[in-house]
C-alpha positions as CSV (number, residue, x, y, z in Angstrom):
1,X,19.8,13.4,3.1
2,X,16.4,13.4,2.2
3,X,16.1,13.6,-1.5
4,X,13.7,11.1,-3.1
5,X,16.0,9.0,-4.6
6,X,18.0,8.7,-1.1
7,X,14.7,8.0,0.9
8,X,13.6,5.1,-2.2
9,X,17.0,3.7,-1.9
10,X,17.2,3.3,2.0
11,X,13.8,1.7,1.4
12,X,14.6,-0.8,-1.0
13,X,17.9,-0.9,1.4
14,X,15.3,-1.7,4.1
15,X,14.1,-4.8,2.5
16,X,16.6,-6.4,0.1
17,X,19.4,-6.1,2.4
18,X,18.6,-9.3,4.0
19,X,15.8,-10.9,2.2
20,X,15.6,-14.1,4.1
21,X,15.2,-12.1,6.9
22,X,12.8,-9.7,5.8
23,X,10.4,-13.2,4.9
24,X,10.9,-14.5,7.9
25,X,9.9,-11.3,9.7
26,X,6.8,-10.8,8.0
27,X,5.9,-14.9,8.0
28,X,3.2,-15.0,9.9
29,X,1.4,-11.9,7.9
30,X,2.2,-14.2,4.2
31,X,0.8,-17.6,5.7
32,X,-2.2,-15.9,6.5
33,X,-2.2,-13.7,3.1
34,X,-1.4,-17.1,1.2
35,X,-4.1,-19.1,3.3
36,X,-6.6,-16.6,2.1
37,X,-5.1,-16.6,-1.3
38,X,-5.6,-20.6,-2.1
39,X,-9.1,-20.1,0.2
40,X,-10.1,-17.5,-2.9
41,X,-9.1,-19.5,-6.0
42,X,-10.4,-22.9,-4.3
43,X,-13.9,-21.1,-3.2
44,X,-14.2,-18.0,-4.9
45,X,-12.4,-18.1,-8.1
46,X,-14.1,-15.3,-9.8
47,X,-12.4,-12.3,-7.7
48,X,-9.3,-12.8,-8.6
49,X,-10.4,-12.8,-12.4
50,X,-12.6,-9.5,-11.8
51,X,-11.8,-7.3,-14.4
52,X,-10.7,-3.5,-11.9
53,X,-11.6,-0.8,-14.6
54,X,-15.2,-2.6,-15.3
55,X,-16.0,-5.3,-12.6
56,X,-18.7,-7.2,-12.5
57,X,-20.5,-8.0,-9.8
58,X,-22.6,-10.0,-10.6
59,X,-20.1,-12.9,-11.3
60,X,-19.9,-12.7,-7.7
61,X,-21.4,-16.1,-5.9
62,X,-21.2,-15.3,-1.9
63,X,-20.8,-11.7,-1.0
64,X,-20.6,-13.1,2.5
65,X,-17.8,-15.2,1.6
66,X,-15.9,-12.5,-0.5
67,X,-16.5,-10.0,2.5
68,X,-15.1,-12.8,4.7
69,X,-11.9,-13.4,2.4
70,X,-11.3,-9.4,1.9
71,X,-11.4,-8.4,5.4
72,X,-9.0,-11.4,6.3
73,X,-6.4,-10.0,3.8
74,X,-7.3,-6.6,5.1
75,X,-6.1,-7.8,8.5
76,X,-3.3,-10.0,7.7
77,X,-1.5,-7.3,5.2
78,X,-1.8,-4.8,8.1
79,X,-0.3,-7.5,10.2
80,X,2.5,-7.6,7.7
81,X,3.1,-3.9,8.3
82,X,3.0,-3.8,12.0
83,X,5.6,-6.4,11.8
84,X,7.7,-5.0,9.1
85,X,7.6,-1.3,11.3
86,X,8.4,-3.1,14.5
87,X,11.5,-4.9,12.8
88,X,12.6,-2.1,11.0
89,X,12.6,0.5,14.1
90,X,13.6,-1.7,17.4
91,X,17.0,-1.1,17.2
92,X,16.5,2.7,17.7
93,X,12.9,3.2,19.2
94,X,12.1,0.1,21.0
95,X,8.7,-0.8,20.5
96,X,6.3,-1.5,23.7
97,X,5.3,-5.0,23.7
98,X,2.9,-6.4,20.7
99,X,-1.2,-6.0,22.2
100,X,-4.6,-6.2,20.9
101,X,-5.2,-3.0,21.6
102,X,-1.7,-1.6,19.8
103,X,-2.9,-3.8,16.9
104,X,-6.6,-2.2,16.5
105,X,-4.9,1.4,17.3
106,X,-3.3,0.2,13.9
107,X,-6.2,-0.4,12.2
108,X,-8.3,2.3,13.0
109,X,-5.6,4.6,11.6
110,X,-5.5,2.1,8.1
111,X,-9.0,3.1,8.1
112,X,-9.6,6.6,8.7
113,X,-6.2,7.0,6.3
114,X,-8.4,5.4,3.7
115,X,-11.4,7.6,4.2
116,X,-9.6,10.4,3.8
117,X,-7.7,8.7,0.4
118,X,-11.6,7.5,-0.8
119,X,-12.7,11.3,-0.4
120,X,-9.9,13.1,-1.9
121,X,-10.1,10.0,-4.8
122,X,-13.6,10.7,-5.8
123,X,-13.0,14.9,-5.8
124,X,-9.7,13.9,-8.1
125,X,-11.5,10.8,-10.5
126,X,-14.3,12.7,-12.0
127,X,-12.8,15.7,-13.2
128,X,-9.4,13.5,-14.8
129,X,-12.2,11.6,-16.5
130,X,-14.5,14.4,-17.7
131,X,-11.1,15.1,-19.2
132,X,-10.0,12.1,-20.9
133,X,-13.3,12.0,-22.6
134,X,-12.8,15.0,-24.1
135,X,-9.5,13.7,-25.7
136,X,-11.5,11.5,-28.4
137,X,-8.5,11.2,-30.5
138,X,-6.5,9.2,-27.8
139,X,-6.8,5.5,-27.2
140,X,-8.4,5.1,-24.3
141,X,-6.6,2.5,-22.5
142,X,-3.7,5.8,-22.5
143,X,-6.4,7.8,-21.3
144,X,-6.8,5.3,-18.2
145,X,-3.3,4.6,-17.5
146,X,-3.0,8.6,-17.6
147,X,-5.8,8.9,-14.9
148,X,-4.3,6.2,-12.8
149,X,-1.1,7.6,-12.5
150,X,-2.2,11.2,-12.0
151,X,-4.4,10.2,-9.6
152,X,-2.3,7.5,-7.6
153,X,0.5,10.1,-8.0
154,X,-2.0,12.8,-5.7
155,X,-3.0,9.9,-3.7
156,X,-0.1,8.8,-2.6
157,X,1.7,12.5,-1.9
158,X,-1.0,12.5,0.3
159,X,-0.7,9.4,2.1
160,X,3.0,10.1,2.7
161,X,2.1,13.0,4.2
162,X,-0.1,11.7,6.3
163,X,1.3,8.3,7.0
164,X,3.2,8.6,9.8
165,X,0.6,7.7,12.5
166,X,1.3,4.4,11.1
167,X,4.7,3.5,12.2
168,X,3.8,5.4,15.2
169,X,1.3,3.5,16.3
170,X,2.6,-0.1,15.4
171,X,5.8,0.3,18.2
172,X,2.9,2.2,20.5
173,X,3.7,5.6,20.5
174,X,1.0,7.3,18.7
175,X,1.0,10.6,17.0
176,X,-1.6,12.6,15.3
177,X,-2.1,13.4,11.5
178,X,-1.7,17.1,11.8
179,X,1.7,16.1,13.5
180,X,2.7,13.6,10.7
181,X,1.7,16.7,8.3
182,X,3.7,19.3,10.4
183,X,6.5,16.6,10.4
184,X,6.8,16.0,6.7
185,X,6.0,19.5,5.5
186,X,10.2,20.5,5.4
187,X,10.8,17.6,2.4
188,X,7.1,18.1,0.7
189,X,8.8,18.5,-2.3
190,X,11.0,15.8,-2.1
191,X,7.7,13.7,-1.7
192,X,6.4,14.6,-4.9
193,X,9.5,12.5,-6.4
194,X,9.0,9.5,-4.3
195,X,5.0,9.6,-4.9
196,X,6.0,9.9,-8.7
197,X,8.2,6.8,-8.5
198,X,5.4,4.9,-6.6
199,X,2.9,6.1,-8.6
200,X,5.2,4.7,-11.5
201,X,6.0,1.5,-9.8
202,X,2.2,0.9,-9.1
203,X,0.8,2.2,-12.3
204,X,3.0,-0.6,-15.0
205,X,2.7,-3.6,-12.7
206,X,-1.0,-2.9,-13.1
207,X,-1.0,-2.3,-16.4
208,X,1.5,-5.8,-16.7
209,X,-1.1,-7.3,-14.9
210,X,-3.8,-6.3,-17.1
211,X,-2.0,-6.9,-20.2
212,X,-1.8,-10.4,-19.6
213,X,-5.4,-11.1,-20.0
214,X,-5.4,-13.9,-17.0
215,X,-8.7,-15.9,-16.5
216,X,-7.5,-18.7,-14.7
217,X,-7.6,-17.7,-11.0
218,X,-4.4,-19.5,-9.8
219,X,-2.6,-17.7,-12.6
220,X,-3.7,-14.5,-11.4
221,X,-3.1,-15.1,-7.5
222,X,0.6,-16.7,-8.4
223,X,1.4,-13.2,-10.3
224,X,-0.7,-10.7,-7.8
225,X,0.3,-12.0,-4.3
226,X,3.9,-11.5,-4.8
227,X,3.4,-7.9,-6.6
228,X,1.4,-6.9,-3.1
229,X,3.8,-8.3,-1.2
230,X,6.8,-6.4,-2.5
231,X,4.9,-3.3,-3.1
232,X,3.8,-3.3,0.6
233,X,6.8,-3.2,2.1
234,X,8.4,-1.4,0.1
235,X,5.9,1.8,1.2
236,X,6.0,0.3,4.6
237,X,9.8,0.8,4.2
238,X,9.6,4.3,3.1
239,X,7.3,5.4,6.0
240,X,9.7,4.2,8.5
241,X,12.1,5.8,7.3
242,X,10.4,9.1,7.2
243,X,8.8,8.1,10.8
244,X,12.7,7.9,12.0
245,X,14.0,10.6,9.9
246,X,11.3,13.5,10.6
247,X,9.8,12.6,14.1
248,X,12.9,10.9,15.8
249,X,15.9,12.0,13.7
250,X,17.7,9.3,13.2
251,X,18.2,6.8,10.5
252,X,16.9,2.7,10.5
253,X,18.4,0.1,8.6
């Protein structure tokens, strides 16, 4: 029941089943994201054309403005998955009503989930690079997209394990991270294959991205949004099912 291909499919399941639905679900969460999107390429041009191996930031006009526009897509893609979880899970663990508080529960989660991601990405990064420097005889764009995935592969083992507190806390019933651990630890293996396939997923779209060269920012925000979009939910699809699967023991969708 919950090999990785069977949890991947009843995610994609999750959100292709019915599509117009799915948009109109997460609608509020894409005006926003698409309001900051056309605010960036009007204003701020120049971070959608960074370059993420070597950015510079010094091409950078307003870091006030740029904080401004990041934090609002911060907020409004965590909107998108507080929406996404509440959908996805009402039928079967009816949510307590939408609040401010329930909403910053959320984020504080996002957050301390990405400290823990930005510690254990720093303590993975600098050894896989010390190693592909020592491989002078490969190209080094391999070399990177070697790192990325090894690394996003870790990364995101890790988040699934840990992830839970998410869905949790977006219908208000919170759990803690040793509990989504203790909860996931029976299909840890199985995790590895769904990381992989993330990781894989994650890994060529950015390397499709980067392959294309763009430098006009409207180019890059017409082929990024979408690619965010998709990729969000489907990892915010994956983590309700697990959420329903390990904690509740039931199925959504």
């Amino acid at each position: 029941m919950n090999s990785a291909l069977n949890l991947l499919s009843h995610a994609l399941g999750l959100v292709t089943h019915r599509p117009f639905k799915t948009l109109a679900v997460v609608a509020p969460a894409l005006v926003v994201m698409c309001g900051v999107g056309l605010t960036t390429a009007a204003f701020a041009p120049e971070l959608l054309t960074l370059d993420p191996a070597n950015p510079d930031l010094e091409t950078i006009k307003s870091a006030e403005l740029a904080l401004v526009l990041l934090t609002t897509f911060i907020l409004s893609y965590a909107l998108m998955a507080v929406l996404w979880h509440r959908h996805t899970l009402k039928e079967s663990h009816k949510p307590l009503p939408m609040s401010i508080p329930l909403v910053f529960g959320y984020l504080w989660r996002v957050f301390a989930l990405a400290l823990i991601q930005l510690a254990a990405g720093i303590a993975l990064v600098i050894p896989l690079i010390a190693l592909g420097k020592t491989d002078a005889a490969g190209p080094a764009l391999t070399s990177m997209m070697l790192t990325t995935f090894v690394t996003q592969l870790l990364l995101m083992w890790l988040s699934l394990r840990l992830s839970l507190i998410l869905p949790a806390a977006a219908v208000g019933r919170p759990i803690s991270i040793s509990q989504s651990w203790t909860a996931t630890e029976p299909l840890s293996r199985s995790l590895w294959g769904v990381a992989a396939a993330l990781a894989f997923i994650n890994t060529t779209l950015s390397a499709l991205i980067m392959s294309f060269g763009l430098t006009r920012a409207s180019h890059a925000l017409a082929l990024e949004l979408p690619i965010y979009i998709i990729e969000g939910l489907l990892i915010f699809s994956v983590l309700t099912t697990l959420y329903a699967r390990q904690i509740h023991n039931n199925d959504v969708g």
